[in-house]
LUMGU-456811 format. One line per field, with one value per atom (N, C-alpha, C): residue number from 1; atom name; x, y, z. Coordinates in nm, 2 decimals. Example, Ala and Ser with C-alpha at 12.3 -4.5 7.8 and 13.67 -1.06 7.14 Angstrom:
BEGIN
n [1  1  1  2  2  2]
atom [N  CA  C  N  CA  C]
u [1.32  1.23  1.32  1.28  1.37  1.29]
v [-0.57  -0.45  -0.33  -0.22  -0.11  0.00]
w [0.78  0.78  0.78  0.71  0.71  0.79]
END
This chain:
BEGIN
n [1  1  1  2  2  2  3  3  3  4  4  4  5  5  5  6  6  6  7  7  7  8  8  8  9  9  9  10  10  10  11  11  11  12  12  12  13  13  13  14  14  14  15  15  15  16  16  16  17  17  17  18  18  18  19  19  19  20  20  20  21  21  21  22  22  22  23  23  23  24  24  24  25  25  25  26  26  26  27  27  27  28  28  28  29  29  29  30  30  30  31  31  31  32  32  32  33  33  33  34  34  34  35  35  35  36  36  36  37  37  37  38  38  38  39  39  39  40  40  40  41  41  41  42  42  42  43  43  43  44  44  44  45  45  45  46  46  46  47  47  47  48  48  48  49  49  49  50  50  50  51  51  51  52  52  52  53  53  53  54  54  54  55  55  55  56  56  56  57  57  57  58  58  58  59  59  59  60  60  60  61  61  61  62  62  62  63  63  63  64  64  64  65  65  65  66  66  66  67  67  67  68  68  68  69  69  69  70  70  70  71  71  71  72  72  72  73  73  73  74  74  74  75  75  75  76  76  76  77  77  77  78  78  78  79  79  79  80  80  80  81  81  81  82  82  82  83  83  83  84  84  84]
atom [N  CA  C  N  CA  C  N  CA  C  N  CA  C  N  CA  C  N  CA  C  N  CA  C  N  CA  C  N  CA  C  N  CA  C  N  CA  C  N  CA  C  N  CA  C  N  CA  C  N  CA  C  N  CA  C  N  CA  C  N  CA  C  N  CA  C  N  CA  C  N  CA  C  N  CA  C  N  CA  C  N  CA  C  N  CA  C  N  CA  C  N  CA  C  N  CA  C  N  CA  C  N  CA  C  N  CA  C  N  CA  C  N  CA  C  N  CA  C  N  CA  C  N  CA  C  N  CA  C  N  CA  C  N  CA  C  N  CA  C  N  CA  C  N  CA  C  N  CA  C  N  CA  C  N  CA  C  N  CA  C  N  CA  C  N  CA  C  N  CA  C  N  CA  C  N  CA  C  N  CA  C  N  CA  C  N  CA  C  N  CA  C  N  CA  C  N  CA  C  N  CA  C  N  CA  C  N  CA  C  N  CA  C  N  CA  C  N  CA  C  N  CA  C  N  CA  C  N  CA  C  N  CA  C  N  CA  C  N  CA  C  N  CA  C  N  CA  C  N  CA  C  N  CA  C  N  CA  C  N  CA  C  N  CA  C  N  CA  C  N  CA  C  N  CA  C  N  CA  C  N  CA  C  N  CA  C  N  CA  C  N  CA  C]
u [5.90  5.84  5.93  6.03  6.12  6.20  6.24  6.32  6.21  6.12  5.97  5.97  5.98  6.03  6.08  6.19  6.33  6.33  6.25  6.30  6.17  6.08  5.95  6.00  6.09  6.13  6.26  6.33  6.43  6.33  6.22  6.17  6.09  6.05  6.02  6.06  6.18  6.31  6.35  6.36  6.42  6.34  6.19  6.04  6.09  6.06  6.09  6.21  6.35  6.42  6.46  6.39  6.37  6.24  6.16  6.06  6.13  6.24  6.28  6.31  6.45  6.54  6.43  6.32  6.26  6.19  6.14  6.08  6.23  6.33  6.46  6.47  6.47  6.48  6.35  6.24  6.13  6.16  6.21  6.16  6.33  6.40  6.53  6.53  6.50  6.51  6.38  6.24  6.16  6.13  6.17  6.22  6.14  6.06  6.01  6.06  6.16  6.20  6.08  5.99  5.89  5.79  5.76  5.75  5.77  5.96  6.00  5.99  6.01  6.06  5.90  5.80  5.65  5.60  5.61  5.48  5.44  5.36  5.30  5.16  5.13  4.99  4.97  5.04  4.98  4.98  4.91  4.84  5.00  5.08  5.22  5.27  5.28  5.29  5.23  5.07  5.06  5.03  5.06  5.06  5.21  5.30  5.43  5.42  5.38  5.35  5.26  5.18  5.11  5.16  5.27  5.39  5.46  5.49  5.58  5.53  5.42  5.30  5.29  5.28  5.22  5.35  5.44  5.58  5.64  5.57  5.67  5.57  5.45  5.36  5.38  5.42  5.49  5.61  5.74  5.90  5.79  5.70  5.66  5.59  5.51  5.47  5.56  5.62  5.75  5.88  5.88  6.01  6.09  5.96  5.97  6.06  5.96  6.02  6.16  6.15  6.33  6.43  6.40  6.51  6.49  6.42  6.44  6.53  6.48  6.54  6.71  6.74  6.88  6.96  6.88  6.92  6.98  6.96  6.98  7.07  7.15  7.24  7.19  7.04  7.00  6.96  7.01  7.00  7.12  7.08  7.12  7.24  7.37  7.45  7.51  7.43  7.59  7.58  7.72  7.77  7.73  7.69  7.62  7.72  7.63  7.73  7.81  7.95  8.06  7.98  7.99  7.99  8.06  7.99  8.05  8.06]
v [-3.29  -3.21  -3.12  -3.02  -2.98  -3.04  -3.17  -3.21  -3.24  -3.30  -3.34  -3.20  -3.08  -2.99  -2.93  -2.92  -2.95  -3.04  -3.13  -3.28  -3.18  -3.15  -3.08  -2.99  -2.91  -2.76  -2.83  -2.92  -2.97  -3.01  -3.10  -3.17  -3.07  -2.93  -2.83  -2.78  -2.75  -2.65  -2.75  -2.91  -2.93  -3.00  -3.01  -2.97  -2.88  -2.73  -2.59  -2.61  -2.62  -2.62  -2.73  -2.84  -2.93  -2.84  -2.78  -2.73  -2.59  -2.56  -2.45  -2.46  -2.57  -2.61  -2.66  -2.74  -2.76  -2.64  -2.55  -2.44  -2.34  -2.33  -2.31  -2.32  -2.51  -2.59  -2.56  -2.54  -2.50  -2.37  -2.29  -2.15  -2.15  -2.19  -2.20  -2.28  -2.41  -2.53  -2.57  -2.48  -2.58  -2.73  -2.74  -2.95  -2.92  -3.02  -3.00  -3.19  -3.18  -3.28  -3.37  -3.30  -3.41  -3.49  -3.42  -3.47  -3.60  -3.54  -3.63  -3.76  -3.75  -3.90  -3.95  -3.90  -3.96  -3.95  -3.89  -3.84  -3.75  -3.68  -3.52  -3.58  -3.50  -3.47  -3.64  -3.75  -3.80  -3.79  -3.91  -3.89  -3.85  -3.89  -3.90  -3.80  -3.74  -3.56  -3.48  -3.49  -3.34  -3.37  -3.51  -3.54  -3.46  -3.46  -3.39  -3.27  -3.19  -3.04  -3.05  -3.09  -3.06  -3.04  -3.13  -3.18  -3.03  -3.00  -2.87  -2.76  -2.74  -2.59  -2.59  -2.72  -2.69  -2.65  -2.73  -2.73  -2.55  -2.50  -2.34  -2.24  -2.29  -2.20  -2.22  -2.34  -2.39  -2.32  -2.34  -2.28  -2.11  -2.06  -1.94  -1.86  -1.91  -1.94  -1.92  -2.01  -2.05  -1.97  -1.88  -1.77  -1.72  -1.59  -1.55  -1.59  -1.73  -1.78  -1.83  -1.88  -1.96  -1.85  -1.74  -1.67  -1.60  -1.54  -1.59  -1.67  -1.75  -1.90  -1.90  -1.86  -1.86  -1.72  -1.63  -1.51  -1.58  -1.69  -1.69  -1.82  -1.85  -1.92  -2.06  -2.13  -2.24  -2.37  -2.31  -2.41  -2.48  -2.62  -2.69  -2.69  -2.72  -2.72  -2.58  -2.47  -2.34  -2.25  -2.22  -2.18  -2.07  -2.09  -1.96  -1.79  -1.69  -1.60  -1.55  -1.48  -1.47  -1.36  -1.35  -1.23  -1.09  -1.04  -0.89  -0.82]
w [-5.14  -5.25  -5.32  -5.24  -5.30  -5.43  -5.41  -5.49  -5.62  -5.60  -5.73  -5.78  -5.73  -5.84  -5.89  -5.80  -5.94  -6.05  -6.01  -6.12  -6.22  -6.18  -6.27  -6.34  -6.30  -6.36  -6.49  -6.43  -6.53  -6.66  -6.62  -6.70  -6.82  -6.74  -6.84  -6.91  -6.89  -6.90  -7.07  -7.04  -7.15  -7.25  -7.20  -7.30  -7.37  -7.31  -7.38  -7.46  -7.47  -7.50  -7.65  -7.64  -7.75  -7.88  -7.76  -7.89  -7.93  -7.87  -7.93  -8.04  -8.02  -8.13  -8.26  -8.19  -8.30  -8.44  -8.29  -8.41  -8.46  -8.43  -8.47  -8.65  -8.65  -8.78  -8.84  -8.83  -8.88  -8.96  -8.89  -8.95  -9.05  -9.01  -9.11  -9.21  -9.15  -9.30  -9.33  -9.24  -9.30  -9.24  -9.18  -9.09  -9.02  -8.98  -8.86  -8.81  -8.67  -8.60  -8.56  -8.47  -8.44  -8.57  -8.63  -8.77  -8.82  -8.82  -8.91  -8.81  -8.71  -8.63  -8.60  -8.56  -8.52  -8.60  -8.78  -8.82  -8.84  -8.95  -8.93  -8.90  -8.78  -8.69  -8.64  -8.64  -8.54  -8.40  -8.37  -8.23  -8.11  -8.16  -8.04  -8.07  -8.23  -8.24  -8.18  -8.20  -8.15  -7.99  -7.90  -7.71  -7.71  -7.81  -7.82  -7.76  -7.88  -7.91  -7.79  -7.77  -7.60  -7.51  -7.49  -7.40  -7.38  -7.51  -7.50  -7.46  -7.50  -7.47  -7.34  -7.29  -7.16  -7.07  -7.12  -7.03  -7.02  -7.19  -7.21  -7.07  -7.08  -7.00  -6.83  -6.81  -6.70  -6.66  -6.78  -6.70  -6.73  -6.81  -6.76  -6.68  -6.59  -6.48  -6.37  -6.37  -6.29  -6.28  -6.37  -6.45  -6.29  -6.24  -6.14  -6.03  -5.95  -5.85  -5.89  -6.02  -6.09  -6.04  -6.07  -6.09  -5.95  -5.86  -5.73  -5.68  -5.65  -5.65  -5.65  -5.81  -5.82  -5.75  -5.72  -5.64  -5.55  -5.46  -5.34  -5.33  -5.48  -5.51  -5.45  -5.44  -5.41  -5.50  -5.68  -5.76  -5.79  -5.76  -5.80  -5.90  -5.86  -5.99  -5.98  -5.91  -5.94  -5.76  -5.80  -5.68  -5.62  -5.47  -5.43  -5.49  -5.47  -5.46  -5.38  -5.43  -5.31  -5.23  -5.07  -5.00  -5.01  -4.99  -5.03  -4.93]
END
């Protein structure tokens, strides 16, 4: 189960991060990425935009324990901290 969510938290983490960039281009050029590639408002846009909402309310939910988590130098990918 540990590992199902890491793979969950990754999977949110770059939800969140794709709908960032997207509202990024939104509010600067106007673009909206999901948009352009599926469509404005159809059906696989806005399961998108769902996709994302639910994912940002998820890594925020989750914030807490994440950074816990990395207190105790147990994510994945970076090195614990040195002893002092």
């Amino acid at each position: 189960m540990e590992s199902r969510l890491k793979t969950l938290d990754l999977v949110a983490l770059i939800l969140v991060i794709i709908g960032g960039i997207n509202w990024l281009l939104v509010g600067l050029f106007t673009f909206d990425v999901v948009a352009a590639i599926f469509g404005s408002m159809a059906a696989i846009t806005r399961a998108i935009y769902v996709l994302v909402g639910i994912a940002a309310i998820y890594v925020a939910a989750r914030s807490p324990y994440l950074a816990h988590y990395r207190e105790k130098g147990r994510v994945r990918g970076t090195p614990p901290h040195p002893a002092t």
